[in-house]
N, C-alpha and C positions, 0 to 999 in steps of 0.2 A: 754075340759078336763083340769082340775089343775094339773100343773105342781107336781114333786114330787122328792125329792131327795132318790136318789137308793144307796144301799149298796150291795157290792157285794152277788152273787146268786139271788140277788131279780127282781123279772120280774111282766109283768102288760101287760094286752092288747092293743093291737096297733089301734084305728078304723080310724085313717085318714085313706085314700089311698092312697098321699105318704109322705113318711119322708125323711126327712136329718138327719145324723146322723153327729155333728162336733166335731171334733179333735180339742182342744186347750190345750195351752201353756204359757208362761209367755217370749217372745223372752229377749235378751240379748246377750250381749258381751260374747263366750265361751259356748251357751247355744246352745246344737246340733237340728239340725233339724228332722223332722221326715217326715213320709209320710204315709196317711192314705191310705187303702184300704179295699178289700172285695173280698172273696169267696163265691161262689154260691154250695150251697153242696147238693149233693141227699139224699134221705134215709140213703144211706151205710154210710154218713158223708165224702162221700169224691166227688171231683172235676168230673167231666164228663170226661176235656178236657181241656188245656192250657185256653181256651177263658172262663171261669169260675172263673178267674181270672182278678178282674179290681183293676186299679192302676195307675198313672200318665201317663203311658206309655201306658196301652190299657185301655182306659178312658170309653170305653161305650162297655155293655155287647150284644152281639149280637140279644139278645132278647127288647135292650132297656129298662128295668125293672132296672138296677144300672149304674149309670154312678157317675164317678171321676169330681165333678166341678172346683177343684184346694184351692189356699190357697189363703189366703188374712191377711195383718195383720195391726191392728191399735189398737191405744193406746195402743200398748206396748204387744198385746197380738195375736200369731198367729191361726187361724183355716185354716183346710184343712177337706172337706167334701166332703160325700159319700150320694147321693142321690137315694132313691130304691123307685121304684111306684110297690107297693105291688099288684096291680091289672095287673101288667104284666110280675110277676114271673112267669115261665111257671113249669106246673106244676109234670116236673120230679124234679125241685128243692123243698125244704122242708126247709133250713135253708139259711141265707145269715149273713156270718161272718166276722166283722166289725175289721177291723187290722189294724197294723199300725209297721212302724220299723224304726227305728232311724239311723241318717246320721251322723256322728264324735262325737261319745257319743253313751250313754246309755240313759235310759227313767229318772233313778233315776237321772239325771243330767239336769233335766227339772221340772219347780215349776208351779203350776197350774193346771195338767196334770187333763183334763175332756175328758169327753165326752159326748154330749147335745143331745137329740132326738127331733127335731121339725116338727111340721105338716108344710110340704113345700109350700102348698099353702098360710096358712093365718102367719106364721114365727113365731108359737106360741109356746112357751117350754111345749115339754111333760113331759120329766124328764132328771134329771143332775146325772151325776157318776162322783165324782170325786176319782180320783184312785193314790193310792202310789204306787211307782216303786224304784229299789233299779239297780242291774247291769243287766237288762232285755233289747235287742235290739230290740228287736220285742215283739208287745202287743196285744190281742186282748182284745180290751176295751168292747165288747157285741156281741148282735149276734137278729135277725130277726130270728124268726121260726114258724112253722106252727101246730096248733094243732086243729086234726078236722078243723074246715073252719075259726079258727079266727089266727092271726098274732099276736103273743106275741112279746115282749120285753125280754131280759134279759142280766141283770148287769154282766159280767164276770169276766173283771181284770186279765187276767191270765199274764205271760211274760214269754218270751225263750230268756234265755239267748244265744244262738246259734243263732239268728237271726231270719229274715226271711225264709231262707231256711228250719232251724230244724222246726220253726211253719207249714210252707207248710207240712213235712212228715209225721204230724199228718193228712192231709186231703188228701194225694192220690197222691199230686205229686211227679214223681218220682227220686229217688237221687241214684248216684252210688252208687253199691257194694261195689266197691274198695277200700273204706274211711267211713267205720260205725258209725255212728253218731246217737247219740240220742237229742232227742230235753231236755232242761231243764225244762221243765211244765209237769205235768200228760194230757196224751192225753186226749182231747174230742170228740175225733174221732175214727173210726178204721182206721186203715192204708191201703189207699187204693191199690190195686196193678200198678204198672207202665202203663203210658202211651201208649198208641198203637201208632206205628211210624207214621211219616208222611205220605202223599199219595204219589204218583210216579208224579214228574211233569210233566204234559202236554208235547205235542210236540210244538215247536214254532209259535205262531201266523202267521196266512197268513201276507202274506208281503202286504204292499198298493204302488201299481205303485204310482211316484212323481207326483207332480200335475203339475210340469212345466217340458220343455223337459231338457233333460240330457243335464249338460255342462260335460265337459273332465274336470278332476283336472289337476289343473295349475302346470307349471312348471317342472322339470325334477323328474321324478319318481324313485325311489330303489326298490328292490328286495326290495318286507315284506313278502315272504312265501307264499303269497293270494293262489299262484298257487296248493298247497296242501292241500287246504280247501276241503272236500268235495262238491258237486258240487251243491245242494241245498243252501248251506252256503255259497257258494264262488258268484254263483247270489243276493242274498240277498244281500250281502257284499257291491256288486258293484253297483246296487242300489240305496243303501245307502247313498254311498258315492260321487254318484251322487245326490242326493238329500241335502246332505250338503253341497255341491258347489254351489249350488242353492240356498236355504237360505245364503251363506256368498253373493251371490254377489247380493240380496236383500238388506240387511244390506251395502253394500258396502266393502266389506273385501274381495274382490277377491284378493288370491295369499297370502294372509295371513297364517303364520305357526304359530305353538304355543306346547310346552309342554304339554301334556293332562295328568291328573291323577285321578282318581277315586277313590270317596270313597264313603262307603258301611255302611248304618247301619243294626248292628245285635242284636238290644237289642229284649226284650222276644216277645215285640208286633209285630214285624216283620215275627213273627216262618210263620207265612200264605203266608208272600208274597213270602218264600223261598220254603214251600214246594208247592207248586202250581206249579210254576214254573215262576212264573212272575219277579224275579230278575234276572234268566237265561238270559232270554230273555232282559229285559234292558242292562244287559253286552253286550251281543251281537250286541244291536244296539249302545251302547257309542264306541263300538270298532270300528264303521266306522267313529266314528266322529276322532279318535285316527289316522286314516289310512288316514282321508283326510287331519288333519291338522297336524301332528308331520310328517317328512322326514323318519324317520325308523318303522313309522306304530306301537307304542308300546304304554304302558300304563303303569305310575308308579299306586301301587293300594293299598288302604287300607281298612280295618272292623274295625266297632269298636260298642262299645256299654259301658259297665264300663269301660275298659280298650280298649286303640288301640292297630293293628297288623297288619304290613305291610305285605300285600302279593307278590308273586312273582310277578315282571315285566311280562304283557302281552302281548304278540307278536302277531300278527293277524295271522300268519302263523301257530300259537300252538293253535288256539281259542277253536278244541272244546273237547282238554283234558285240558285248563284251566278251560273251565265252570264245567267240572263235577268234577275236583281236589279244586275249590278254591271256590266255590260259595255256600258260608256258609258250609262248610265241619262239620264235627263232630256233635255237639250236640245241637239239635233244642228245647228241651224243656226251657221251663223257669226258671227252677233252675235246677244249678251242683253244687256241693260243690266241687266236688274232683279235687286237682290243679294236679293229674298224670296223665302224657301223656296218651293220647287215645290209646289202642293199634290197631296198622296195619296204622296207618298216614304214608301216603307217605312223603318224604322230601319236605321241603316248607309250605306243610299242614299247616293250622291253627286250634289248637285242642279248639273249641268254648266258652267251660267250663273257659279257663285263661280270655277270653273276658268279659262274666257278662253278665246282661240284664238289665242295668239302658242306660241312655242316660248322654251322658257324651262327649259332642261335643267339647268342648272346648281343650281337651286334642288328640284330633288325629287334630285338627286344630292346634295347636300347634305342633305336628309333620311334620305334612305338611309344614311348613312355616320353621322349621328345615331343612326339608329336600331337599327345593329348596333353603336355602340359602348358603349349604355345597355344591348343584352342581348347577352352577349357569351357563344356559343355554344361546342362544344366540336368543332363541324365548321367550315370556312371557309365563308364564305357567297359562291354564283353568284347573279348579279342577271343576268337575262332583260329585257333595254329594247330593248323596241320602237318604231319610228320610222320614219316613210316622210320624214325629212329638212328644208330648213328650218333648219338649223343658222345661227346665227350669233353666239351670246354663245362664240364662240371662246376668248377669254383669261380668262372666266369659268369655262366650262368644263375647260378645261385647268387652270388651278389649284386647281376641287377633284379631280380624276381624278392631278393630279401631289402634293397634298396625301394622297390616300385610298393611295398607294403602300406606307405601312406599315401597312397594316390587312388583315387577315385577309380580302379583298373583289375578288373577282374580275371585272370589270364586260362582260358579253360585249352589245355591242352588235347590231343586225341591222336593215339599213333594208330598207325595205318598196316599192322604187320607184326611180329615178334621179333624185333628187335631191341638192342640196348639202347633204351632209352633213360638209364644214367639219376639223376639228379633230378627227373621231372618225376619219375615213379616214386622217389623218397619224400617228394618234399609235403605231405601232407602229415609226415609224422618228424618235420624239422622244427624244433623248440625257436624258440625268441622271437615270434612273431607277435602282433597284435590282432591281428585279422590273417587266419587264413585265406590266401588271395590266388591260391591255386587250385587248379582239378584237373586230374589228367586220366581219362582212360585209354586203354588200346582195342582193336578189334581186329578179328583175321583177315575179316574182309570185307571193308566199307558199303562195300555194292550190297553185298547182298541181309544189314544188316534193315530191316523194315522202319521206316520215318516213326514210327510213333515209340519208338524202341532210342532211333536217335538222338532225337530232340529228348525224351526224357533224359537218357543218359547226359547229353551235350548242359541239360539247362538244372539239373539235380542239383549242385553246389552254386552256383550263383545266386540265386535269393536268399539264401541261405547270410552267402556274405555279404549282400545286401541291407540285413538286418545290424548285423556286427558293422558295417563299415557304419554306419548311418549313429551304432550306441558310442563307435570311438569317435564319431564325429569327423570321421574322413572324409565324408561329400555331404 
């Protein structure tokens, strides 16, 4: 097929079976960033379901038919691309709409501004749209659609001033009441109706006897509450926490304390693992690691996703009105506009909406390292970050995790899925350190990997740098 340059409205048949569709730009100094994505839309024009939605942060559609490849940039020009095999849209979808929304700017504050359609197999341009943009944050540059059995094209060019969000309310996802908002583009959608809640999470996974026999935790014990745990929770507990004595004294770190704090991502592509109930339950099991090695059995705790939020301190004695008060409270879909409190938030609460759904690690890591160097304890503090990936403030990140290297703070990361996780996967082989202060694994799937398997993994590199922090004289 010869290539063909498109003017808006103008469409053309699609016969590869699959395309990429890329997002470019002209980078520079001052020149905002953007981020391409896509909607999967039915008949009615609007979304099924959060997961309808791909984007840096939920990268592959669950049907495998669109997936987010990322961005790359050279000579001076960046793309970021959306890949769709046309042969494995399934077929309650009819369109897939090709978006994009801009990071510290508008679009009109970017020169070059295309978008290419290539057959992904042999890298051959079907057609170019080059598009003008003036104060627009969000664009949809085209759109994949289906008519009868063949797969068109078409050139769209629309922009919402309003963002991302106002684009989203034109295809179904749902946005508060309480703050009326219309999007700045004529719809090309009907407005679909709200979301159906999430499902009721699961009850907690059977527990897995340790694989070695129980040691006693060391040293003299306090009062943590344990004893008003319910009694299903209060065995598991114990457990537990037998089983994380067992792993330290593998590792060699018997009698070892340590500050424990947790942190929690809640950007949009996480909405599954909260309502299932799969995040429940990892709190539950970090709180024995909390119980084995901090002296008062507690937990400093944060969320985050665009913005951080520190949640209440976790007491294992309070465990199981923190879990249902504090783990991901308020609002799971993928977009909120409205910064007003939630109403009926108990005090503490975190109302979800202030949070966002971008991945924005760098900035509750920078809290974190605030917040132990205003209380500055008499054990090293492990921080527990969880993350099913989405990485991408790369050189953000890496300079506060190469900055936190003289600090009492050991940052053991754990993704939750395969995804790009960026700059946390390299940093064990990044030179100019004094103490390796990182450890990151991933796993396919949290639930089902067995505690004595976790906690080894979880606590494998911490004693380790324990020893090093202690010979540079770090704590």
């Amino acid at each position: 097929m010869t290539a063909r340059s498109m003017s808006k409205g103008a469409n053309f048949p699609v016969r590869s079976a699959t395309v990429r569709a890329e997002l470019s730009w002209s980078a520079g100094p001052g020149v905002p960033d953007a981020d391409a994505s896509a909607l999967l839309l039915t008949p009615a024009g609007r979304v099924r379901d959060d997961g309808d939605f791909v984007f840096y942060n939920q990268p592959h559609h669950a049907s495998n038919a669109v997936r987010h490849l990322g961005k790359r940039t050279a000579s001076g020009v960046t793309t970021d691309t959306i890949e769709v095999d046309l042969r494995s849209v399934e077929a309650a979808v009819e369109r897939v709409v090709l978006c994009a929304s801009a990071d510290g700017g508008t679009f009109g504050q970017m020169s070059g501004l295309t978008m290419r359609l290539l057959d992904a197999g042999t890298q051959v341009e079907l057609a170019r749209f080059d598009m003008a943009a003036t104060t627009e944050t969000a664009f949809i540059g085209g759109e994949l659609y289906l008519r009868g059995d063949q797969w068109k094209f078409r050139a769209v060019g629309q922009g919402y001033a309003s963002g991302l969000a106002g684009l989203a309310t034109d295809f179904g996802i749902s946005v508060d009441e309480d703050q009326p908002q219309t999007s700045s583009a004529v719809p090309t959608a009907p407005v679909g109706a709200p979301l159906p809640p999430p499902p009721a999470a699961p009850p907690a996974r059977p527990v897995v006897p340790p694989a070695a026999p129980p040691v006693p935790p060391p040293g003299p014990q306090r009062d943590t509450g344990e004893e008003r745990l319910p009694v299903d929770m209060r065995k598991r507990l114990s457990l537990r926490k037998e089983q994380v004595a067992v792993s330290l004294r593998k590792h060699g770190a018997v009698g070892v304390t340590a500050r424990v704090i947790l942190v929690l991502d809640a950007s949009g592509s996480m909405s599954f693992l909260y309502s299932k109930g799969v995040m429940t339950d990892v709190v539950e099991r970090m709180a024995a690691v909390a119980a084995q090695l901090d002296d008062d059995g507690e937990m400093q705790a944060w969320t985050f996703a665009s913005q951080p939020a520190r949640l209440p301190d976790l007491r294992v004695g309070e465990l199981p009105d923190w879990l249902a008060l504090h783990v991901r409270v308020g609002e799971l879909s993928l977009f909120r506009r409205s910064k007003k409190p939630k109403k009926g938030l108990r005090p503490g609460q975190v109302d979800m909406r202030t949070v966002g759904i971008q991945n924005e690690e760098q900035k509750v890591i920078a809290q974190v390292r605030a917040y132990v160097g205003e209380n500055p304890a008499a054990a090293p503090t492990l921080v527990l970050f969880f993350s099913d990936g989405g990485v991408y403030r790369n050189a953000e990140i890496e300079r506060e995790l190469r900055a936190a290297v003289d600090e009492p703070i050991f940052w053991q990361f754990v993704g939750l899925g395969r995804s790009n996780y960026g700059v946390l996967e390299r940093f064990d082989t990044l030179p100019g350190r004094r103490v390796d202060n990182v450890g990151f694994f991933a796993v396919d799937d949290i639930s089902t990997v067995p505690d004595p398997e976790l906690y080894d993994r979880l606590l494998s590199e911490f004693p380790a740098w324990i020893t090093a922090a202690r010979q540079a004289g770090i704590w």
